[in-house]
N, C-alpha and C positions, 0 to 999 in steps of 0.2 A: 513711692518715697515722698517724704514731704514738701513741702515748697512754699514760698511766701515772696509777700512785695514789701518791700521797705523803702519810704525817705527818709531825708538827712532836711541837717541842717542849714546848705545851702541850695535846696531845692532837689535835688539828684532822686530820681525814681529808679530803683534797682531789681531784678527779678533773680529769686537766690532758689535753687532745687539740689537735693542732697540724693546722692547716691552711697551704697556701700559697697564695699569689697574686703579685700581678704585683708587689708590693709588698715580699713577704718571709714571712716564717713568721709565722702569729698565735695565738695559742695561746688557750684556749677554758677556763677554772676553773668548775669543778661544788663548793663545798662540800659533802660530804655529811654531814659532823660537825665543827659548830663548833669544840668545846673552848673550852679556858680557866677551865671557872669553878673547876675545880680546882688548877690552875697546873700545875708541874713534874710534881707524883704523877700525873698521866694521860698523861704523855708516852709516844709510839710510838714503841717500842726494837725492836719488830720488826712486818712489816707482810707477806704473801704472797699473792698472788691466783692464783684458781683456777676452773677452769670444771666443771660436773655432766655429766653424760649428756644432759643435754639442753640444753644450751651454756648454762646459765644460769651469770651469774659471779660468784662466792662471794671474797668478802673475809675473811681471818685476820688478827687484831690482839693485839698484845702490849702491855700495857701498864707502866711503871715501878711501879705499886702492886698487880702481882702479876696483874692482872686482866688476861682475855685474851676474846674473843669473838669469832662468825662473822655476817658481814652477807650477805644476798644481797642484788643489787642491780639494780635496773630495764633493762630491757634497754637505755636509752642513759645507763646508769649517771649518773643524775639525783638517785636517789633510792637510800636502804638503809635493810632491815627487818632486825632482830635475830633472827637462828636460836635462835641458843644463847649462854651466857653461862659462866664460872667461872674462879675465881683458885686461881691458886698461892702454897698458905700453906706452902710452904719456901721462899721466896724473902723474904731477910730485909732489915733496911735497908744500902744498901750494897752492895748485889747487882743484877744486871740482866739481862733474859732475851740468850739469846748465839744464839739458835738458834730456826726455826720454821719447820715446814712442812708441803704438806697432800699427803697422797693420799686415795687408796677406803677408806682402814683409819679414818682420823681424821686428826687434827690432832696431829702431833708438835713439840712446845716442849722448851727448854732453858734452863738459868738459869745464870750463874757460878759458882754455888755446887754445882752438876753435879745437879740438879734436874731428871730427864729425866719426859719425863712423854707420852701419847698420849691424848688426847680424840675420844670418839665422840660428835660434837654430834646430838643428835636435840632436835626443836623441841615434840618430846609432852613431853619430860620437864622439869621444872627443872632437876636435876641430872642433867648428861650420865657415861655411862659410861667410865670413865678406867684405865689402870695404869699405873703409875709405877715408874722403877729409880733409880739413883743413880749418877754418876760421879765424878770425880775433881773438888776445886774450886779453885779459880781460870782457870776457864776464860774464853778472851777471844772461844772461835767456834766453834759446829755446826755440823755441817750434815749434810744425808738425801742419799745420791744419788737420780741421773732414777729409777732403779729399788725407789730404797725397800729395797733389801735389805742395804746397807749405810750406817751413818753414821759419821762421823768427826768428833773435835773435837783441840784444840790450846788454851793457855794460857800463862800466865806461870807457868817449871817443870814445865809440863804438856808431853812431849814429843807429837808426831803421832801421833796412834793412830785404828785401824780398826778396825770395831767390828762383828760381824752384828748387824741389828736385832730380828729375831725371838730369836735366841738370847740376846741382853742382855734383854730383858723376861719370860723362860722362867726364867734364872738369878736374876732379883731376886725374882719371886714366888714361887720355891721354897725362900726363903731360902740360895742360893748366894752366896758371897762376890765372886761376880766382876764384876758389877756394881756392885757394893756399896762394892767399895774405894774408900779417898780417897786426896789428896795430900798428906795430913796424920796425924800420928798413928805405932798401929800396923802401918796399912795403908801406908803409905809408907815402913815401912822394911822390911815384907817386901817389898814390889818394889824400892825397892836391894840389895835382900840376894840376889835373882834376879832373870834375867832371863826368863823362861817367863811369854809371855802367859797373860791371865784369861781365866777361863771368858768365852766370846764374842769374845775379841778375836782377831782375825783378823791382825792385823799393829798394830808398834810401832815409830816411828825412833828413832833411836840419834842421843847428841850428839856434835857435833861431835869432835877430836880437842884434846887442851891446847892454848894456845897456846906461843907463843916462850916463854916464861915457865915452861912446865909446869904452867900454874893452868886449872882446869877453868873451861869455858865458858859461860856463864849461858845457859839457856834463856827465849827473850822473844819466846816466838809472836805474834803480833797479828793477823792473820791468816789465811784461807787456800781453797783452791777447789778442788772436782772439776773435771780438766781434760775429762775428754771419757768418755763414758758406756762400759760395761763389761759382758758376761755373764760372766763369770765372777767374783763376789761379791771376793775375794781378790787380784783383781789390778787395781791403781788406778794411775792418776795424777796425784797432786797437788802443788797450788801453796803455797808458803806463804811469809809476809812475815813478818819480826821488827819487835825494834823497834830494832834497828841499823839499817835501810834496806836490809837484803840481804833475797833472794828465791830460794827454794830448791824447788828441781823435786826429787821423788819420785816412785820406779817402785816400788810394792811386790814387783813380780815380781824383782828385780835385789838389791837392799840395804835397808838400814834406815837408812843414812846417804843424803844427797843425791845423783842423780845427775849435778847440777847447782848448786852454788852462784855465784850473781853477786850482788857485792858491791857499795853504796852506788849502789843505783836509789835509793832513798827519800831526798831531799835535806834533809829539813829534818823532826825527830820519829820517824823510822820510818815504817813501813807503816803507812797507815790502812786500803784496801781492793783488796782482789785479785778482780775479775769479769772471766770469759771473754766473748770477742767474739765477733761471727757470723762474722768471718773462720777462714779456718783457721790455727795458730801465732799468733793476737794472744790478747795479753790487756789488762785497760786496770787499771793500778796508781795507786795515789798516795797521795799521804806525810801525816803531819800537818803539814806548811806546806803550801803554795797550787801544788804541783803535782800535774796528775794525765796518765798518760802510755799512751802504748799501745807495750806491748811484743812484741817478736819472739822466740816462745817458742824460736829455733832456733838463737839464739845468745843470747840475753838480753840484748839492744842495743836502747835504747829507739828503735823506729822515729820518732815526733813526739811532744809535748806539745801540751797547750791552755792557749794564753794568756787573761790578763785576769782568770783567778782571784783572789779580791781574800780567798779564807779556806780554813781545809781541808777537802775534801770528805770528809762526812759520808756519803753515800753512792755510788753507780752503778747506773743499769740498763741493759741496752741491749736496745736495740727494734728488730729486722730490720737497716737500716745505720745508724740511730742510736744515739744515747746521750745518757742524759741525766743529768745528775748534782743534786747540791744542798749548798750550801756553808755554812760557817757564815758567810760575809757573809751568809746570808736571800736567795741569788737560787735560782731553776733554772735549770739550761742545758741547751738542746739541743744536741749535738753532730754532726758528720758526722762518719764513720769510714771509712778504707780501707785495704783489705787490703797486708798486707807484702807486699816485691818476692816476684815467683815464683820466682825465685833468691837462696839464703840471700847476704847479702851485700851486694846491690846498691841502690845509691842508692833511695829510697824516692822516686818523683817529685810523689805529691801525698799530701800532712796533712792530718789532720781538722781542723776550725774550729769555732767559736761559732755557731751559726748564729741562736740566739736566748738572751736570757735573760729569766727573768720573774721580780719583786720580790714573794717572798710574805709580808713579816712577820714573820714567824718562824722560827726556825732546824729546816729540814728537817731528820727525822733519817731516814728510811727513803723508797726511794723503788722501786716495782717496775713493770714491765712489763704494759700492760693486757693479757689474754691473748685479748682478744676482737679485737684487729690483728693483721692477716696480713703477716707481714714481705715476703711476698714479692708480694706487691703493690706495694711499692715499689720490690723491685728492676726487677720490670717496668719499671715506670715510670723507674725510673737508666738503663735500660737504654735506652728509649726515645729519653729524652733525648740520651743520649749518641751515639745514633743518628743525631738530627736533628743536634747539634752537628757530627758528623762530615760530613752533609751539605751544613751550611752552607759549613762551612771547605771542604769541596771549591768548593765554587759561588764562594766567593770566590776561592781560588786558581787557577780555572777562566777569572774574570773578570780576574784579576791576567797569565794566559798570552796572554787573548784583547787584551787592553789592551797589553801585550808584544808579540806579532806585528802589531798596529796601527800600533805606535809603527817596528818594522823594517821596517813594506813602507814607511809615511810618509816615511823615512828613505833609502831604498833608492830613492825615486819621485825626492825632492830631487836626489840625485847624478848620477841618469840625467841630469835636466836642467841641473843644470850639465858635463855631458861634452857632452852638445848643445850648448851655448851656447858651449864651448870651442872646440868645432869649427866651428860657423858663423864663429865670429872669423875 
C-alpha cells in the first residue's frame, strides 16, 4: 500500500501509510516530529527520503531558518534518531531553500539565493564535511538527476540551465568563475554580453522570440522536472512551467529554445508544480489556484484533472499508481492515476479520482514518496483485480445469455402450443 512523509508549515514531520478494506482507504499518521514551538522559522521547504545499503530509510530535511538535518528511521518508520545536523549561513531573510537531494556522495541543498552546497553527514562528527559553489540568485527550483551527474535549476530571469555536478564544485574550489557567477551585478552583464556557457555548464535555453510588439519576453520559471533518466550527462529532457501557465518541453540534444511550448495549462497563477508519473508520457501539473492535472506529454492536452480541491497544491508525490498531493486547504489526498490512451489522441476512457482525503492542520508544504513501498505490488494487485472484475462481468453476461435463451425456448414452447390448439379447433 502506499505511503509518504510529509512537512508542514510549522516544522511537523509526519509518516502517512494507507490501507484498504471493504470500507475504503484508511490512512494510518505516525508524527515523528512535532514542530510548532518555533512557528514559521522551522518550516519544511524541502523534505527527501532515502534508503542505505542496507535498506535502512534516511530522512533529509530543510528547513526556513537555514537548518537542514538527516534522521534515520525505525524500520516501521515509528520513530527518528538524528544522524547529523548543520545550517546554511548564506541563506539570508527572504530566501528559501529551492532544491535537495540525497546520494552515496552526501546531501546536496540549494537556496534562492543560489547557495549550492553538498553535505557528508557522518554521526562521529558534530560538524559534517561539506563544499559549497555558488549560482545564479533568484532561483525558484533544483534539482540533481536519478544519476547524480547532472543538475539543473531555473528562476525568475534565471533562464534553464544544466550544469555537470562534479565540474561545478571542482570550478568553485579553485577559485574559477564559473560557478561563481550571478544574476546580478558584473556577472550578469558579462553573460548578456555573451553567450559561451561557464565553466561547468553543460547546456543553456535561450528566450523566447519578441512578441507582436517587438518587446522582449520576461523570463518566469516556476518550475520544472527531469523527464526521464539519461547516460549521456549532456543530453536531457526537461519540463518547465512559468508563471504565465504555459509549460515548455526541452531537448538539450536539439535547441536551446523549446521543442514544445503549450500555452495556458496553468488556469489560475501559473505553475506551481511539475512531477512525472509512473505512466509513460503523463506528467501531473497544477497551478496556483486549485487545479491540479495529468498531462499527455505527446501533445500537451491535459488528459483529466482532480476535483474537490478547495486551495493550491503545494506539493506532489506519486507512489507506484498513486499520488498524493497536499493543499493549502490543510488536506492530503490520495489519488488514483491512469495511464494516457495508447494512441496519441484518443479519448482517455478512465480519470483519476480522490480516493481519500485526510485533515492535517496544517498547511503541508513538502510531501515525498516512502521509498520502502514497492510500487509494484500494487500493480500486481490493479492487475488482479481487474482480472476478477473482468471475470465477473463475464459470469454476469454469461447469466444475462443463459436467462436470454431461457426466456426463447419459454417463448418458442408457448407458440407450439397455441399452433396445437389452432389445429385441434
Amino acid at each position: 500500500m502506499p505511503a509518504f512523509f510529509t512537512g508542514d508549515e510549522l516544522g511537523a514531520i509526519k509518516h502517512v501509510r494507507y490501507a484498504k478494506d471493504a470500507e475504503g482507504w484508511k490512512p494510518t499518521t505516525t508524527t515523528l516530529f512535532a514542530g510548532g514551538s518555533e512557528g514559521k522559522g522551522k518550516a519544511v521547504q524541502k523534505l527527501v527520503a532515502f534508503t542505505q545499503v542496507d535498506s535502512q530509510c534516511l530522512l533529509a530535511t530543510a528547513h526556513a531558518d537555514g537548518s537542514a538535518a538527516v534522521f534515520a528511521l525505525s524500520e516501521e518508520s515509528t520513530s527518528a534518531e538524528t544522524v547529523s545536523e548543520w545550517k546554511e549561513t548564506r541563506l539570508k531573510e527572504g530566501q528559501r531553500y529551492v532544491g535537495l537531494a540525497a546520494t552515496s556522495n552526501g546531501i546536496y541543498s540549494c537556496t534562492s539565493n543560489g547557495a549550492l552546497r553538498v553535505t557528508k553527514p557522518n554521526s562521529e562528527d558534530t560538524t559534517p564535511a561539506f563544499q559549497t559553489a555558488v549560482l545564479p540568485m533568484r532561483l525558484t527550483e533544483w534539482r540533481l538527476s536519478e544519476n547524480a551527474e547532472t543538475f539543473a535549476y531555473a528562476g525568475e530571469e534565471v533562464e534553464l540551465s544544466l550544469w555537470d555536478t562534479e565540474r561545478a564544485f571542482a570550478d568553485s574550489s579553485s577559485g574559477g568563475e564559473g560557478a561563481a557567477a550571478t544574476s546580478t551585478g558584473e556577472g550578469a552583464k558579462k553573460r548578456k554580453r555573451s553567450e559561451q556557457l561557464l565553466p561547468g555548464e553543460l547546456w543553456r535555453a535561450k528566450n523566447l522570440a519578441n512578441d507582436e510588439l517587438n518587446l522582449r519576453q520576461p523570463v518566469r520559471n516556476t518550475a520544472f522536472t527531469y523527464l526521464q533518466p539519461s547516460v549521456n550527462p549532456s543530453n536531457q529532457h526537461l519540463l518547465v512551467g512559468t508563471q504565465f501557465g504555459d509549460v515548455r518541453r526541452y531537448d538539450t540534444r536539439v535547441a536551446r529554445k523549446p521543442v514544445s511550448n503549450w500555452k495556458g495549462i496553468g488556469k489560475t497563477g501559473g505553475i506551481g508544480v511539475v512531477e512525472v508519473g509512473l505512466h509513460e508520457h503523463e506528467v501531473f501539473v497544477s497551478d496556483r489556484g486549485c487545479n491540479l492535472f495529468a498531462l499527455d506529454l505527446r501533445n500537451g492536452k491535459i488528459s483529466y484533472g482532480y476535483k474537490g480541491l478547495a486551495g493550491a497544491v503545494t506539493s506532489i508525490a506519486s507512489s507506484g499508481p498513486y499520488l498524493a498531493s497536499g493543499s493549502q486547504d490543510r488536506f492530503l489526498r490520495l489519488h488514483s492515476t491512469f495511464a494516457p490512451p495508447t494512441v496519441e489522441g484518443q479519448h482517455q476512457e478512465h480519470k483519476g479520482d480522490v480516493l481519500d482525503k485526510l485533515y492535517i492542520k496544517v498547511i503541508p508544504t513538502c510531501i515525498v514518496n516512502d521509498p520502502t513501498y514497492t510500487a509494484s505490488d500494487d500493480v500486481v494487485k490493479d492487475g488482479e483485480d481487474a482480472e476478477e472484475e473482468e471475470k465477473d462481468d463475464d459470469a454476469v453476461w454469461e447469466g444475462m445469455e443463459e436467462a436470454d435463451s431461457d426466456a426463447e425456448e419459454g417463448a418458442s414452447t408457448r407458440n407450439k402450443k397455441r399452433k396445437t390448439k389452432s389445429i385441434a379447433k
